[in-house]
C-alpha positions in Angstrom: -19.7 -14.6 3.5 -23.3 -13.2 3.8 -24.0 -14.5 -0.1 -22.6 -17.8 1.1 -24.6 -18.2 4.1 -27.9 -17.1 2.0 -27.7 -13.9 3.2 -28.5 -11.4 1.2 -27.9 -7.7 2.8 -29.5 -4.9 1.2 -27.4 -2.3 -1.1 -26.8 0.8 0.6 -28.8 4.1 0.2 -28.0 5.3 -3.1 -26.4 2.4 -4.7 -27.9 0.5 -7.6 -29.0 -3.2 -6.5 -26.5 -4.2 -9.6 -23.6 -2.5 -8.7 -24.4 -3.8 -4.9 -24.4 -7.8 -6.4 -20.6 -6.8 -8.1 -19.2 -5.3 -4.7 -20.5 -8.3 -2.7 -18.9 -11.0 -5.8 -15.2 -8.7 -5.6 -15.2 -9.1 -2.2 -16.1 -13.2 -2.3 -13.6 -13.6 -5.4 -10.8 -15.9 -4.4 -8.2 -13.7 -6.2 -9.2 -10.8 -3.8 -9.5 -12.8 -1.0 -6.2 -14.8 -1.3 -4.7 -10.9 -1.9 -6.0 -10.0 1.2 -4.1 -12.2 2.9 -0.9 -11.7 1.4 -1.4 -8.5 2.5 -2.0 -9.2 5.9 1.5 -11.1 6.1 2.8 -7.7 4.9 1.6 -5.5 7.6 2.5 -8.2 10.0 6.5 -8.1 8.6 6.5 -4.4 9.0 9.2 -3.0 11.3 7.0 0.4 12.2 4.3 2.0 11.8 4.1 4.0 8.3 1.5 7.5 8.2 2.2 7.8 4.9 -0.6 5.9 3.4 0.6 5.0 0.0 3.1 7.5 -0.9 5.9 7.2 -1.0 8.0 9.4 1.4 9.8 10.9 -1.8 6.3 11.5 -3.4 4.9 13.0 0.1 7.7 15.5 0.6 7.5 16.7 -2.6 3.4 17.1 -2.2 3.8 18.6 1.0 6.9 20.9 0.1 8.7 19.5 2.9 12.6 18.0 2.9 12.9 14.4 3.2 14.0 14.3 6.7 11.2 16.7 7.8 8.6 14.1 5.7 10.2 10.8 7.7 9.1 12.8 11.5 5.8 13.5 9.6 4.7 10.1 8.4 6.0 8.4 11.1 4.6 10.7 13.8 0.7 11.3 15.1 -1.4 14.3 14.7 0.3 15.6 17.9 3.9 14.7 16.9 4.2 11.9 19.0 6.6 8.9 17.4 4.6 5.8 16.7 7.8 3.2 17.2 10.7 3.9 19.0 12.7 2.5 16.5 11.2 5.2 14.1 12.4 7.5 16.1 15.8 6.2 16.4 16.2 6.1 13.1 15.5 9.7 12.6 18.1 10.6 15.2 20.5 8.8 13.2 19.3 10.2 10.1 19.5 13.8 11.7 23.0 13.2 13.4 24.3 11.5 9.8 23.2 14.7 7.5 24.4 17.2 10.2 27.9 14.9 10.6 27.9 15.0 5.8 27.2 18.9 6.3 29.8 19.8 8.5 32.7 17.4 6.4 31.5 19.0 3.2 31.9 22.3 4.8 35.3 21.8 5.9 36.2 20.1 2.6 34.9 23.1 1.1 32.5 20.8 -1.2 28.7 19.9 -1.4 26.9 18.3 0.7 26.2 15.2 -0.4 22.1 14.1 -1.0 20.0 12.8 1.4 20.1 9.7 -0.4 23.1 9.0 0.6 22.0 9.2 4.9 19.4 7.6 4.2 21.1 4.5 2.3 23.7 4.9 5.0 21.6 4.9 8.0 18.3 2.6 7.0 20.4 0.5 4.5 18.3 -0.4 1.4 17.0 -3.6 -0.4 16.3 -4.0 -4.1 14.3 -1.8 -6.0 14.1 0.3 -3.0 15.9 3.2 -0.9 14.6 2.7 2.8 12.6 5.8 4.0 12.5 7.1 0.3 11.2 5.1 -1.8 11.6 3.4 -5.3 15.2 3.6 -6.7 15.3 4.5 -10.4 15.9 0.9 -12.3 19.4 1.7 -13.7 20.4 2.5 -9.9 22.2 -1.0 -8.4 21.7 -1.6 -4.8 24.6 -1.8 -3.4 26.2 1.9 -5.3 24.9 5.0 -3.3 23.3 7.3 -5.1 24.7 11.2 -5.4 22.8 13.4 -6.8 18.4 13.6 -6.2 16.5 13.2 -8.9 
């Protein structure tokens, strides 16, 4: 917008003028721009806030070391464990009261647990290509089959 207006701000301290010019160009390229948007529609269409940046919660908890319930209160808490959304944190309780209630069946059944995949699918549903609160599905896994063992 600067360039457009015949504006031409100066490149900041330690940044060839060249490399300066190619910044300013990306960020007036209609591609980017019309990306930018899309993006915007995206965050707008989101049903809570996400801390995760741009891991995935699967990817997170196994950076962090953490189990994927656990990595759900993290990303979707603040610094001071405060919950962003309320409907994030209904969701966890949910989550927490659906892998206690699997626990305690498989326990009296005598037989594993089943995955956190399965409370999650359960509890957040899931749309294609994607396991709500996990992350990507592998592509031979059909969305509406729940998934038994982690990978």
């Amino acid at each position: 917008m600067l360039k457009e207006q015949g504006h031409n701000p100066p490149p900041p301290k330690d940044m060839p003028n060249e490399n300066w010019q190619r910044t300013i160009d990306h960020f007036l390229d209609s591609k980017y721009i019309a990306r930018c948007e899309a993006n915007a529609v995206v965050r707008q269409r989101q049903q809570f806030p996400y801390r995760g940046g741009t891991s995935s919660c699967s990817s997170t908890a196994y950076k962090t070391g953490l189990k994927r319930l656990d990595t759900y209160r993290k990303t979707h808490t603040d610094k001071d464990g405060n919950w962003l959304d309320t409907t994030a944190e209904q969701n966890y309780l949910a989550l927490e009261q659906e892998i206690m209630c699997q626990n305690e069946r498989a326990e009296e059944d005598g037989s594993q647990p089943p995955s956190e995949f399965a409370s999650f699918q359960k509890v957040l549903g899931d749309r294609r290509g994607w396991f709500r609160g996990i992350g990507h599905k592998p592509s031979n896994t059909p969305s509406n089959v729940s998934v038994q063992s982690e990978s």
